[in-house]
LONUMI-360296 format. One record per residue (C-alpha): residue number from 1; residue in one letter; x negated, y, z negated. Coordinates in steps of 0.25 Angstrom, whole numbers, plus 5000, padded with zeros to 4 digits. Layout:
% residues N
{site NUM, "A", {X, Y, Z}}
...
This chain:
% residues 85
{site 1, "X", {4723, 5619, 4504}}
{site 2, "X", {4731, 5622, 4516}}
{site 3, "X", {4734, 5635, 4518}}
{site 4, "X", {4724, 5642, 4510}}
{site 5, "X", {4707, 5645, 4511}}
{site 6, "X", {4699, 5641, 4501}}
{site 7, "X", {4686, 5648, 4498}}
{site 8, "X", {4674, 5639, 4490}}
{site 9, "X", {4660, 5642, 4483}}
{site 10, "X", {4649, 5639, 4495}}
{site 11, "X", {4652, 5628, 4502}}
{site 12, "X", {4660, 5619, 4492}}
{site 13, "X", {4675, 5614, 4493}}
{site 14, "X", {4676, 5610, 4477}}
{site 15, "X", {4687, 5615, 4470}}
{site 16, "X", {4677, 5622, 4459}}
{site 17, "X", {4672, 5630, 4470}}
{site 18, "X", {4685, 5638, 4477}}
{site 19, "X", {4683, 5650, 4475}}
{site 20, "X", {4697, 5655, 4480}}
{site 21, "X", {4707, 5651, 4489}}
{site 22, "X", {4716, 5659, 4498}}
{site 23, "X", {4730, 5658, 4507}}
{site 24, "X", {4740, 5667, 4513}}
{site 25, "X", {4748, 5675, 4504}}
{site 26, "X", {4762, 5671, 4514}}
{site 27, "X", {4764, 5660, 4525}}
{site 28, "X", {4768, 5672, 4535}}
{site 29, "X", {4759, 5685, 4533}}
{site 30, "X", {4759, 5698, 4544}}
{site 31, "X", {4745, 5701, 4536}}
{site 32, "X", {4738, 5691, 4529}}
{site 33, "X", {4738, 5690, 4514}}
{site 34, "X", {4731, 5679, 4505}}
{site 35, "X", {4732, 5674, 4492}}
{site 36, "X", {4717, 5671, 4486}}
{site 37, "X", {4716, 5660, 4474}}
{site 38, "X", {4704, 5661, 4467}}
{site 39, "X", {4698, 5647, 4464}}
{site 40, "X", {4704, 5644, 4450}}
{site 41, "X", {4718, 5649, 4456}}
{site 42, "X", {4728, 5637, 4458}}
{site 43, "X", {4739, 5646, 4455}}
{site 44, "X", {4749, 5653, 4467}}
{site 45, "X", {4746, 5667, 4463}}
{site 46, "X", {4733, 5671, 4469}}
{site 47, "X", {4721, 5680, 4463}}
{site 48, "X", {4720, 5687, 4475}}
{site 49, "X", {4729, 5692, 4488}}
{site 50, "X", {4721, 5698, 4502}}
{site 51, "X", {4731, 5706, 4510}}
{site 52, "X", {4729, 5710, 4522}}
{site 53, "X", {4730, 5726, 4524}}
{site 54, "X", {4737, 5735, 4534}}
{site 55, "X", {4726, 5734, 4543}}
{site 56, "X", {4720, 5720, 4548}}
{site 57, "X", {4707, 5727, 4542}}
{site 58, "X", {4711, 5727, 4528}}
{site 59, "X", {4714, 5720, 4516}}
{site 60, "X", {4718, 5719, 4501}}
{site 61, "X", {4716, 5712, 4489}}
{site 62, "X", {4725, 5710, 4479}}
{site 63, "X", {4725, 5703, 4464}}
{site 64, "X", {4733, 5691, 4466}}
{site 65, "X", {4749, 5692, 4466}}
{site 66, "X", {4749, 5707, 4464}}
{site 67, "X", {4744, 5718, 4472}}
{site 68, "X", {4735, 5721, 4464}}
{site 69, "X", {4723, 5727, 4475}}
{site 70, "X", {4709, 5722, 4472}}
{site 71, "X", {4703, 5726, 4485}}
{site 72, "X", {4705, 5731, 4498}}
{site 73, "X", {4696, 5726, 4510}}
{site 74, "X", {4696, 5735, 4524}}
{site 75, "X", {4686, 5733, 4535}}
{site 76, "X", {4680, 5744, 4540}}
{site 77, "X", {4671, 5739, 4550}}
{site 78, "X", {4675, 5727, 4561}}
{site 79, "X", {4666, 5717, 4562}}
{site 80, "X", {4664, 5721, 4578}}
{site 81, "X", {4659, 5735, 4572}}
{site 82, "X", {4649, 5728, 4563}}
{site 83, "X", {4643, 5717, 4573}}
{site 84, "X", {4640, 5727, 4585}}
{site 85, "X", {4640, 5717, 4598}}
């Protein structure tokens, strides 16, 4: 599939085993939005959108064509402060 990511059980590449699939929201984006399909989902509206938030650090998601918020993702930590080199 051009333009879209698709995610499968372990290793396999069978159609029974996609578990979702995900593409950008719009052809031209100033932050990044995507459209998530779970596995059974051949339709155009998508069960899930990720959008990113104000700050490059943040993140929502929302039910499908709606906004709906499910979850809100912030990271608190960057990787650099983790991992002490």
């Amino acid at each position: 599939m051009h333009g879209r990511w698709e995610a499968f059980r372990g290793e396999s590449k069978e159609e029974k085993d996609l578990l979702f699939t995900a593409k950008k929201s719009k052809l031209f984006q100033s932050k990044t939005e995507l459209d998530v399909f779970l596995g059974n989902n051949k339709g155009e509206v998508p069960d899930f959108k990720v959008k990113e938030g104000y700050s490059k650090s943040s993140c929502s998601i929302l039910l499908g064509d709606f906004n709906t918020m499910l979850a809100q993702v912030t990271l608190t930590k960057l990787i650099s402060e983790i991992y002490q080199y």
